[in-house]
Structure formats: C-alpha cells, structure tokens
C-alpha positions, 0 to 999 in steps of 0.5 A: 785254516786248519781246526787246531790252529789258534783262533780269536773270537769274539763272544758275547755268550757261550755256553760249554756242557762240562763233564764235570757232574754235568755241570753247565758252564756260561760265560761273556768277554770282549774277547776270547783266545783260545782252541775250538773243538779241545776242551782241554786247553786254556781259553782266555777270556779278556775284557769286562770277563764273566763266568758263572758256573752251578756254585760260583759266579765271577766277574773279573777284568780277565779270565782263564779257563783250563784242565780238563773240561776247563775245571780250574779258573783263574780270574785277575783284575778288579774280582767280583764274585759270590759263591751260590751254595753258601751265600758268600760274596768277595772281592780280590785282586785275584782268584783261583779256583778248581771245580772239582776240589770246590776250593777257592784261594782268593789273593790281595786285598780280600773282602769276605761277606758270610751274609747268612750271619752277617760276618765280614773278614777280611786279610791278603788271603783267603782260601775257602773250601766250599764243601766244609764251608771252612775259610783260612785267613792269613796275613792281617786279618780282621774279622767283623761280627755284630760288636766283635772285631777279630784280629791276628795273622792267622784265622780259620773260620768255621761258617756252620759252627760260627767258630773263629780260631785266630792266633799271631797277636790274637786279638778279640775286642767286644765294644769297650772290652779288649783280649789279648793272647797267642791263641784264641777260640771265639764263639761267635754263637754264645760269645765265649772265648778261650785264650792261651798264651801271654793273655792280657785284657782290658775290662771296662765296668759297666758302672762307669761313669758317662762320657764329656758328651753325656755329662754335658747333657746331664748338666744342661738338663739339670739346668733347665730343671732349675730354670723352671723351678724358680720361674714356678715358685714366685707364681706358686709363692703369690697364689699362696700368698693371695690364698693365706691373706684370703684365709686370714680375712675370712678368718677375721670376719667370723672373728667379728661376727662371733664377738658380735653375735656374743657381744651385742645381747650383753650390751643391751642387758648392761644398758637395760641395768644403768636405765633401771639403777638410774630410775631407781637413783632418780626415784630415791633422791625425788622421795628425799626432796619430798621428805626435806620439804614436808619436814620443812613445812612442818617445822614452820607451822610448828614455829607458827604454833608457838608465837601465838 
C-alpha cells in the first residue's frame, strides 16, 4: 500500500501537535477517514465524534477537520459544546469553526448559556467571536436575563459589558412591563434601556390590585378572622357577665353592711327613748289614780264629818 493512499482507521484516541501556537488538538470517533503523514487534508471523524482543543471542546455526531494544521472545524448532528476561555456551553445542529480566527457560527436551533452571568440566548444563528467575546444572534432571538426577556431578529451581545442591541420588532419585557421599538439598547448591568423608532410600551403600576389567587386568599383569611372573633365573644360576653354579677353582689353586701353598721346604734337609741317615754307615761298616770284616790278618800271623811 502506498502512504498517500486513503486509509480508514479506526481510533479511540489520537492526539496531533498542531502548529497553531503549539496548540495540542485530542480527539475520539468510531471512525476516522482520512490521509496519514499530511496534515493539510481533510479527516473525518464519524460516529459519537469528540474534539477538544485549548479553547473549545466539541461533541457531535460527525466531525471535520481541515486547513492547514486542520484549523477549521466542522462538526454536525446533535452539537455539543462549550468554549473554556469564556465559560459558554451551546448546543446546535451544526457548527463551524477557525482556530486561527477563534470565531465560531453555530447553525439551527441554537442554545447559548453565558454561565459567568446567567444569561441564555437563543436564535437560528449564532456567530460568536472569542476574542471580543462578542455574539450575533439572527433570526428569532430570544434572549433570557434574570426577569428580562429579550426578542427581535436581530441582536448582538456584548459579554464583558452586559449590553444587548436588539433591533427587527425589538422587544424587551421586565416582568409585567413590556417595551417595544425598531431599536433597543438594553443594560443588562443597570437595567436601563433606549428605544428608538415606533416605541410603544406597556407599564403595570405597582400599586395595582392583587390577582383572583390573592384576592381569595384575603377573603378566606378575613373569614376565618371572623369565625374566631365570634367563637371569642360568647366566652368574653360570659366571663364579663359573671364578672359584673360578681361586682354587683359584692357591691350590694357592703351596701348592707354599710346601712347595718349605721342603722343598727340608731335602732337602739330609738328603743331606748319609747322604753324611757313609756316609764315616764306609766309613771304619770300611776301618780294620777293616786291623787283620784286620795281625793276620793277624802271626799268621804269629809261627808262622814257632816252627818254627824
């Protein structure tokens, strides 16, 4: 067999020093096409593919290197990957990418997680350039930050200022509030945003009244408030109740007590007066019969005088 003849090897792993910065390239298949001892040609790598470089790693269901010291990659069919320098994980249907340019467009259906600040974009592609740590999203973005959902058809998205230019029906919507333009400019930092063009907005007071869900949470409560206030007041009205009676009586025995204790010396000196007037009446009228009778007796020794 000759050496520049086409072979099929299967692999596990193979590394390859690249002379790209030195940069070590390691990578897996089920298979690999490609020609040995060249390194500018095209390998395939087919089958549960894997390629990990210093900056990116990629999983996909088939890979391709080419370009010189194989500085393009293009991998397709269920893409898996993440870029290590700055912390960003997608998932795609497809993905191209140049290790010398460190530029990456990721095609259908694409998933971007920004983990350093818990930011995920989404659109039909995504080109992202590591260097500037600058992505495009075009074609039905939606972008995701915390409370903050980002929509247009266009965006770019800048990861070391936490800008988002979005424009193509922009729209921004912060919870219950909702801004619409051609062009907005959105702070993800302070949370301030700029539109321009055909604005138009939705702003929801704050003050505004609670939902059904709380409403019937508020009556229920204040119905059960209810219910124990009145199971409270015939307890409350009856320890009232016994405790007013227990006043009154207790107010009506030192009533008694009082008058006795005033009345009764008075009684006594009253009863000690009618005893006294009744000796003095007794007295009188026994002083009277004595007199009647000794007149009496006088009267007739006098008559006795007479006749004889």
């Amino acid at each position: 067999m000759h050496m520049n003849k086409k072979i099929i090897i299967f692999v596990s792993i193979i590394c390859i020093l690249s002379n790209i910065y030195a940069e070590k390239i390691i990578f897996s298949a089920n298979s690999m096409t490609g020609q040995a001892g060249n390194s500018n040609t095209t390998t395939y790598l087919s089958g549960n593919a894997y390629i990990k470089t210093d900056s990116m790693e990629i999983q996909a269901d088939s890979i391709e290197l080419s370009g010189e010291d194989y500085k393009n990659i293009k991998a397709e069919g269920n893409v898996i990957g993440k870029n290590i320098e700055s912390n960003m994980e997608f998932t795609c249907d497809s993905l191209d990418y140049n290790r010398v340019t460190k530029v990456a467009q990721l095609n259908g259906n694409v998933n971007l997680d920004d983990k350093d600040n818990d930011v995920n974009a989404k659109a039909e592609i995504i080109t992202y350039n590591q260097d500037d740590d600058i992505a495009i999203l075009q074609m039905k973005v939606n972008l995701v930050q915390e409370d903050n959902v980002c929509s247009g058809s266009y965006a770019v998205y800048y990861k070391k200022t936490q800008i988002l230019e979005i424009s193509g029906n922009a729209q921004v919507k912060k919870k219950d509030d909702i801004f619409r333009a051609q062009f907005i400019n959105f702070d993800m930092n302070t949370q301030d945003i700029k539109l321009g063009g055909n604005v138009k907005g939705t702003v929801k007071d704050s003050k505004e009244k609670p939902n059904s869900e709380n409403e019937n949470d508020l009556k229920q409560k204040k119905k059960d408030n209810q219910e124990k206030a009145e199971n409270l007041i015939p307890e409350n009205a009856e320890q009232n109740s016994s405790l007013s009676n227990n006043t009154s009586e207790n107010k009506t025995e030192e009533t008694i007590t009082d008058d006795e204790s005033e009345d009764k010396p008075q009684i006594k000196i009253d009863e000690e007066k009618n005893n006294s007037s009744e000796n003095e009446n007794s007295q009188n009228s026994q002083e009277s019969e004595n007199t009647n009778q000794n007149n009496k007796s006088k009267i007739k020794k006098s008559k006795k005088v007479q006749k004889k």
